[in-house]
Every structure is written in structure tokens, then in C-alpha cells.
DSSP file (Angstrom, degrees, kcal/mol; ACC not computed):
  #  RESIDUE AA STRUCTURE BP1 BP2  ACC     N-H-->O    O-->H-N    N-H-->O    O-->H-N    TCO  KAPPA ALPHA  PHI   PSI    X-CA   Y-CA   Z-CA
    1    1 A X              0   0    0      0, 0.0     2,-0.6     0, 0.0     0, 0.0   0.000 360.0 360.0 360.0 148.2    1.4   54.2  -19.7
    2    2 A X        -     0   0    0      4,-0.0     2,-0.2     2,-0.0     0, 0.0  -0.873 360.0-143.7-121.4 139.9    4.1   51.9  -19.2
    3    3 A X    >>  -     0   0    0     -2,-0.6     4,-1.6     1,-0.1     3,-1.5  -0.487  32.6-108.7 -76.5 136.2    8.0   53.2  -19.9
    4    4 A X  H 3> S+     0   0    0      2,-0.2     4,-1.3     1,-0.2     5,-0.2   0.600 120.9  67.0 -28.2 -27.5   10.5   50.5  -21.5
    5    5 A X  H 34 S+     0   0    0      2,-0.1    -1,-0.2     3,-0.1    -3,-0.0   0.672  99.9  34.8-173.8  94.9   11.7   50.8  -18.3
    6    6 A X  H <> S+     0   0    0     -3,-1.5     4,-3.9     2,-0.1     5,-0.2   0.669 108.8  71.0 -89.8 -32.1    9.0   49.4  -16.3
    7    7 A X  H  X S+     0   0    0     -4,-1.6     4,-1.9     1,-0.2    -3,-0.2   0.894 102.8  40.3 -53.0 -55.2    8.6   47.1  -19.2
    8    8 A X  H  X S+     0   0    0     -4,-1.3     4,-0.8     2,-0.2    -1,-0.2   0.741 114.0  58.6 -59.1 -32.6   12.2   45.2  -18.2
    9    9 A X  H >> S+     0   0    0     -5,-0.2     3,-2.1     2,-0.2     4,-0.9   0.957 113.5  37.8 -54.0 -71.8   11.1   45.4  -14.2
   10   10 A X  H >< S+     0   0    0     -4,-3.9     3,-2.1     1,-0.3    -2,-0.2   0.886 119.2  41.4 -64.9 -51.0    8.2   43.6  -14.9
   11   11 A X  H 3< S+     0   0    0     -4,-1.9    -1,-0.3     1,-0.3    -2,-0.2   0.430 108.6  63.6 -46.2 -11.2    9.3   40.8  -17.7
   12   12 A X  H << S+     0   0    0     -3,-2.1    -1,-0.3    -4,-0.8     2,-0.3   0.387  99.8  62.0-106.7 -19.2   12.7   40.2  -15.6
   13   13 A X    <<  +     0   0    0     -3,-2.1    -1,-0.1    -4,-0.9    -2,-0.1  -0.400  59.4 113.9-109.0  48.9   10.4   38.9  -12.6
   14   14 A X  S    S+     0   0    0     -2,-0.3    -1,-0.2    -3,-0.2    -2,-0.1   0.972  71.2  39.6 -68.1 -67.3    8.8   36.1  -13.9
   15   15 A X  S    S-     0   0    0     -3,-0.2     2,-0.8     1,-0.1    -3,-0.0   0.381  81.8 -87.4 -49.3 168.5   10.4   33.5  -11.6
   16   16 A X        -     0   0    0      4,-0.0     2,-0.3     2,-0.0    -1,-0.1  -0.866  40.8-126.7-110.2 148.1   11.4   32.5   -8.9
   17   17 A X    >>  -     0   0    0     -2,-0.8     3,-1.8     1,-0.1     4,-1.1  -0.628  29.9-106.6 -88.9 144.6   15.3   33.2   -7.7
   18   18 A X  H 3> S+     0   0    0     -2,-0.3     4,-2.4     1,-0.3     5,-0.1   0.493 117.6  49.0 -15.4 -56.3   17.4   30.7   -6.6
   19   19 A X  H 3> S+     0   0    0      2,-0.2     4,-0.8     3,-0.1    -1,-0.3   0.648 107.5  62.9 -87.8 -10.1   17.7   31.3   -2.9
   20   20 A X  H X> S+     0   0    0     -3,-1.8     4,-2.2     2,-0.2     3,-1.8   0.991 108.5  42.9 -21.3 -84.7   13.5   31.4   -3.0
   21   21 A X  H 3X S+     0   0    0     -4,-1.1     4,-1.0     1,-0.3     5,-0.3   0.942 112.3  49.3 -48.1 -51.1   13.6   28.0   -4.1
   22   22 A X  H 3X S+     0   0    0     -4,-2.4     4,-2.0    -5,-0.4    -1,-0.3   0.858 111.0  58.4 -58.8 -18.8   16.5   26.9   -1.5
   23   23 A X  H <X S+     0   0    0     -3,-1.8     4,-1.0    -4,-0.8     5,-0.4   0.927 112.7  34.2-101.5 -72.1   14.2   28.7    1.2
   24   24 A X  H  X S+     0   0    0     -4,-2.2     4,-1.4     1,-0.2    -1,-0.3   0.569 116.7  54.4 -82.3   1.7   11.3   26.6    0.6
   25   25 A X  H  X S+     0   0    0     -4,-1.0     4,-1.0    -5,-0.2    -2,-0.2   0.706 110.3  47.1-100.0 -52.0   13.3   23.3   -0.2
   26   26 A X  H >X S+     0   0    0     -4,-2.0     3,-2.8    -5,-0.3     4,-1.0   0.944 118.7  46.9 -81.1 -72.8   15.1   23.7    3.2
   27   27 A X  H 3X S+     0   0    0     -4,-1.0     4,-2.6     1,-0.4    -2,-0.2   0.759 115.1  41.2  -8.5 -64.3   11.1   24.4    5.0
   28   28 A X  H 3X S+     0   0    0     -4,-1.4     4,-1.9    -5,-0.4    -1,-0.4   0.799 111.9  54.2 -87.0   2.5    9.4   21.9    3.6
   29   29 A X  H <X S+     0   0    0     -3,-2.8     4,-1.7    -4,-1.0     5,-0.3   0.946 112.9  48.4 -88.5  -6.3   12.5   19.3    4.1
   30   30 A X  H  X S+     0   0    0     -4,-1.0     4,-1.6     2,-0.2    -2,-0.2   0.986 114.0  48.9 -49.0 -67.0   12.3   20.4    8.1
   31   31 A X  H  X S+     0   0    0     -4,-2.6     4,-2.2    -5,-0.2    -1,-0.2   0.820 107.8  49.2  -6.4 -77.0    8.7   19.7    7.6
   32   32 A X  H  < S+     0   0    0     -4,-1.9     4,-0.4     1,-0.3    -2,-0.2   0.917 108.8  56.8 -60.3 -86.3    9.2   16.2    5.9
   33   33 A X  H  X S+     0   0    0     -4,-1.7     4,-1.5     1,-0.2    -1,-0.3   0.651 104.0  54.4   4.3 -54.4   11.4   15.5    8.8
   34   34 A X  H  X S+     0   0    0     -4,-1.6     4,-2.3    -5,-0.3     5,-0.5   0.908 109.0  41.9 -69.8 -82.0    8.5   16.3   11.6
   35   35 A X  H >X S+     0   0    0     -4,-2.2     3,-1.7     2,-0.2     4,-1.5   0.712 109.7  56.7 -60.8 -77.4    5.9   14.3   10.6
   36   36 A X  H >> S+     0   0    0     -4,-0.4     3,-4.8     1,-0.3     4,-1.6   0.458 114.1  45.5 -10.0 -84.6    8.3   11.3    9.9
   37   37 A X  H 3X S+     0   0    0     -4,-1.5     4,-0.8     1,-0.4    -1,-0.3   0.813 116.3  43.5 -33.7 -47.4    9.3   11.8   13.7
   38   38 A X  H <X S+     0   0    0     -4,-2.3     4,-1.4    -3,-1.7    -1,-0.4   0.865 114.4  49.8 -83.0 -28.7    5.7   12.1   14.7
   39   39 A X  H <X S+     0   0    0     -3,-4.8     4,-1.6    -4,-1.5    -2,-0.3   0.944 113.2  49.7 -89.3 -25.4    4.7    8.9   12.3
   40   40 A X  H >X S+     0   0    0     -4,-1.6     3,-1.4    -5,-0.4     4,-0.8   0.987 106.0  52.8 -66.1 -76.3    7.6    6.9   14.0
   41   41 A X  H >X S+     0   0    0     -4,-0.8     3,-1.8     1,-0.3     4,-1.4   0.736 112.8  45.8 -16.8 -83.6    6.6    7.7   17.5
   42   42 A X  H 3< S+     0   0    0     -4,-1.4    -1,-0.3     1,-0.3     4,-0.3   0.792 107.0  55.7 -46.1 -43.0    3.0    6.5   16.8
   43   43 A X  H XX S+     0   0    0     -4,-1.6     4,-1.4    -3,-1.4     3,-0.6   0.785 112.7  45.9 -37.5 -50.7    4.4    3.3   15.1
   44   44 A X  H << S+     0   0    0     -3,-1.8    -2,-0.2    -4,-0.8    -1,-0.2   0.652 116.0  45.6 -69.5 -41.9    6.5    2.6   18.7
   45   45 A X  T 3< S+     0   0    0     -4,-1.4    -1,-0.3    -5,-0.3    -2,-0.2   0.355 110.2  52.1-113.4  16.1    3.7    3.3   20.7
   46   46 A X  T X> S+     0   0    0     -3,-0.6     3,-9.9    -4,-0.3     4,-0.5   0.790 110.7  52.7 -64.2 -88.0    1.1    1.2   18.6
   47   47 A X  H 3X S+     0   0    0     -4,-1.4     4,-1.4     1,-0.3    -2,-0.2   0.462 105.1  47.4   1.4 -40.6    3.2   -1.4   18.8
   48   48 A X  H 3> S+     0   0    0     -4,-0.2     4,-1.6     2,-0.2    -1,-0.3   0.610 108.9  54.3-112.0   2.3    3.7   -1.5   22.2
   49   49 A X  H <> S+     0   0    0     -3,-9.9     4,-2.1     2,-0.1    -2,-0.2   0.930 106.4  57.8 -81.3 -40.1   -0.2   -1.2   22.8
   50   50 A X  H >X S+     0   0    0     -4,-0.5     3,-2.1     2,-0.2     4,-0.9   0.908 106.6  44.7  12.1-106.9   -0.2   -4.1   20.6
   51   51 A X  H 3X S+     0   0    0     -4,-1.4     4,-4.7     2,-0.3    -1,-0.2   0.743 113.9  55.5 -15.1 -65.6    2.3   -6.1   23.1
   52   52 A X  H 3X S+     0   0    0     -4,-1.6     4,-3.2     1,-0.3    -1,-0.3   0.815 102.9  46.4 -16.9 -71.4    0.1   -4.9   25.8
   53   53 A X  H <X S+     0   0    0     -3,-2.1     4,-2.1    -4,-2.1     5,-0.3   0.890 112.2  55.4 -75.5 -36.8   -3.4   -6.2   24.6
   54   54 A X  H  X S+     0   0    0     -4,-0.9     4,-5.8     2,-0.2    -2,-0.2   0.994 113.3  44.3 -56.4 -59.5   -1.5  -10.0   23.8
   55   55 A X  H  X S+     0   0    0     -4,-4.7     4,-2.9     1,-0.3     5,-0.5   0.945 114.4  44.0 -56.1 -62.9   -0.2  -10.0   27.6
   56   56 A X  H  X S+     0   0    0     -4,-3.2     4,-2.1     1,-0.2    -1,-0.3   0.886 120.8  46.0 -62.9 -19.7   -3.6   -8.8   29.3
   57   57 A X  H  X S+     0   0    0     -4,-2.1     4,-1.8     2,-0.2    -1,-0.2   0.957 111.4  54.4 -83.8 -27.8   -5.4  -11.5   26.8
   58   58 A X  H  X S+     0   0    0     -4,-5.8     4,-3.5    -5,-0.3    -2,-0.2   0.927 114.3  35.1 -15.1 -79.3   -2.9  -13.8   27.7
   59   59 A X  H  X S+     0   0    0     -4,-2.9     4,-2.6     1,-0.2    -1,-0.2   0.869 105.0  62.2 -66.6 -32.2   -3.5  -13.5   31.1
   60   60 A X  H  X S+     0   0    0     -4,-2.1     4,-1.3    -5,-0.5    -1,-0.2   0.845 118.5  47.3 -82.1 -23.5   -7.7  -13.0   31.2
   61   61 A X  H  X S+     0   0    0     -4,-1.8     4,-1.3     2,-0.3     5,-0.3   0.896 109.0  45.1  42.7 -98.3   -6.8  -16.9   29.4
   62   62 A X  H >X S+     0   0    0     -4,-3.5     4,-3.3     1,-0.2     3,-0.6   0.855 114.7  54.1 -29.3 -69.7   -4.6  -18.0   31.7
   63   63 A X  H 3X S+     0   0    0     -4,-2.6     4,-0.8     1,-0.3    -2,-0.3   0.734 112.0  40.5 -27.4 -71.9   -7.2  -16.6   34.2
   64   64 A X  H 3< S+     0   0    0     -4,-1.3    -1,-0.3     1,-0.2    -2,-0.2   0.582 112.0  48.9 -52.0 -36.6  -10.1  -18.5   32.9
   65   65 A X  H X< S+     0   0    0     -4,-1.3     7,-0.8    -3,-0.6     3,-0.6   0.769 108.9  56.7 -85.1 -19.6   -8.7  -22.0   32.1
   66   66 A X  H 3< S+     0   0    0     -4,-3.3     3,-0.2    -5,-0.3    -2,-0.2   0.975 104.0  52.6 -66.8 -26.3   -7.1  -22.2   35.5
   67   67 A X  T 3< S+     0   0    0     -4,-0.8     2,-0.8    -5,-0.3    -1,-0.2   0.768 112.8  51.8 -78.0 -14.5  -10.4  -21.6   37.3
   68   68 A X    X>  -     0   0    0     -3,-0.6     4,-1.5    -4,-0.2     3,-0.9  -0.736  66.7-167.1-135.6 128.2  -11.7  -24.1   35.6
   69   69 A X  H 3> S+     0   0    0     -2,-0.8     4,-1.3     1,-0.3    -1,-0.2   0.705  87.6  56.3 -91.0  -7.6  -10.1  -27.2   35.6
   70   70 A X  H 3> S+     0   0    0      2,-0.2     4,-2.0     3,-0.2    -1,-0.3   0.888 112.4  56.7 -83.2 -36.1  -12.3  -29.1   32.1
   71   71 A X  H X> S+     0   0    0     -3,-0.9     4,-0.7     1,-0.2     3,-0.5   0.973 107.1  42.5 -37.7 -74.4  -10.9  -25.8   30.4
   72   72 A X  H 3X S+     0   0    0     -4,-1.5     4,-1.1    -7,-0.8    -1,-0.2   0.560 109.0  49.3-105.8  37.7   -7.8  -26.3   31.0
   73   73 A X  H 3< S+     0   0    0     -4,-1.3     4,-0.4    -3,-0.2    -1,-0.3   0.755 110.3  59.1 -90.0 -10.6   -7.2  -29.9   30.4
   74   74 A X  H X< S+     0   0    0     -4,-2.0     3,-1.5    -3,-0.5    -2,-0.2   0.842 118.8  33.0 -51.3 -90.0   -8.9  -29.1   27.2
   75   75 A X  H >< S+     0   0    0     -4,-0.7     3,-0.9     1,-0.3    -3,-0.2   0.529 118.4  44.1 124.2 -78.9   -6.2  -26.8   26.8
   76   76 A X  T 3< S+     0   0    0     -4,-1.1    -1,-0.3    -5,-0.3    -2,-0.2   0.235 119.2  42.2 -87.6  14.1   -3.5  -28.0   28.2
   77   77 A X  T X   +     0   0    0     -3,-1.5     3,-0.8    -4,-0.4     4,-0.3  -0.324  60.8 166.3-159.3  46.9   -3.9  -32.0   26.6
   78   78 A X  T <   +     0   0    0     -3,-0.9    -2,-0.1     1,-0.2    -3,-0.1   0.794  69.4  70.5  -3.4 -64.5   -5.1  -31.1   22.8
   79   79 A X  T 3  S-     0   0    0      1,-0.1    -1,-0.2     0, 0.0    -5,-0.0   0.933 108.4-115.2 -42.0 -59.4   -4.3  -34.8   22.0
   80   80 A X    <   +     0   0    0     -3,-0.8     2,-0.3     1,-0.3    -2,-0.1   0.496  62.6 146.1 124.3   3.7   -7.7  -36.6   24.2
   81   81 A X        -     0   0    0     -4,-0.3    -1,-0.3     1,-0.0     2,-0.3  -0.657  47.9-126.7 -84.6 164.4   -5.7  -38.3   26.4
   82   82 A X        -     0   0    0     -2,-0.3     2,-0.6     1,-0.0    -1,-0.0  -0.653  18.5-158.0 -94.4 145.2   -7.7  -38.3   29.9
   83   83 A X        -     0   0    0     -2,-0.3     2,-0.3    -6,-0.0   -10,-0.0  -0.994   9.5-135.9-123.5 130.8   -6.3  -37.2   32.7
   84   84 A X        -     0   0    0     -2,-0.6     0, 0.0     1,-0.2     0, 0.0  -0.688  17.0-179.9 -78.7 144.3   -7.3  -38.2   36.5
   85   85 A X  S >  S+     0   0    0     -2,-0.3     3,-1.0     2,-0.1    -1,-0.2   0.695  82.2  51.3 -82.2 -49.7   -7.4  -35.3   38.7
   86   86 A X  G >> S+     0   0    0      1,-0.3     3,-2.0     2,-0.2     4,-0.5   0.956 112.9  50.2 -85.5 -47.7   -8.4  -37.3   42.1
   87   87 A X  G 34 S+     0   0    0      1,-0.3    -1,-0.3     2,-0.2    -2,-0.1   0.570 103.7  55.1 -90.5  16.7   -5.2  -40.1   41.5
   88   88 A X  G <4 S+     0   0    0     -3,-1.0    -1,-0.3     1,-0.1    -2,-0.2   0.306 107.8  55.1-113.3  23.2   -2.3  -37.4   40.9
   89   89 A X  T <4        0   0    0     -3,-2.0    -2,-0.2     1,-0.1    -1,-0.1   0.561 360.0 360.0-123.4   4.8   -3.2  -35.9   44.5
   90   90 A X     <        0   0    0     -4,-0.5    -3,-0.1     0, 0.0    -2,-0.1   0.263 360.0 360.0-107.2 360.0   -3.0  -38.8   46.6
């Protein structure tokens, strides 16, 4: 059987109390905090894998029209004008 008061115990604890709430407020904004810090960090180091892959396609490019020299005057004369090879080395 329940007393008048047990009746007040239990009906007076409905909620939550104030420093509950500040307690989980402060948790999850430490939380919030973390992964921001962890999504920035990945963001930085995308980025610079990014950078990375331009330069090495860059160069494997570079690489390829220099070994072959109709590659790069395609390349390196867009327009169509001809260029001699054999008269700019004498």
C-alpha cells in the first residue's frame, strides 16, 4: 500500500533536475567538439591527398609528353603551327 508519503517521493521525481541537464549539455558539447576536430583533420588530410594525386599526375604527364616528342608538340603548340625539330638543333 502506498503512504501519502511515498505518494509525494514518487510524483516530486518526474523530471529531470537542473544540474542533470547541465551534466549532459556539458558531455555531449565535449562530444560535439571531438568529432568536429576529427572531421577537420580528415578534411586537411583529404585535401592534401588531393594536392598529391594533381602533382604525381602532373608529372606521370610531364613524363609521357617529354618521351615523346609528337606528344608534346601536340601539347605544347595547341594552335597547328609546325614546328622543325632537325632546324632548331643546328
Amino acid at each position: 500500500m502506498i503512504t501519502a508519503e511515498k505518494s509525494k517521493k514518487l510524483s516530486g521525481n518526474l523530471g529531470f533536475s537542473l544540474i542533470e541537464i547541465l551534466v549532459v549539455t556539458g558531455l555531449m558539447v565535449i562530444v560535439a567538439a571531438a568529432v568536429g576536430s576529427i572531421i577537420q583533420s580528415m578534411s586537411r588530410e583529404q585535401k592534401s591527398m588531393e594536392e598529391k594525386m594533381t602533382l604525381l599526375e602532373t608529372k606521370n604527364f610531364l613524363s609521357t609528353a617529354l618521351m615523346d616528342s609528337s606528344v608534346c608538340l601536340s601539347q605544347l603548340n595547341p594552335g597547328g603551327i609546325s614546328a622543325d625539330l632537325s632546324s632548331a638543333t643546328t
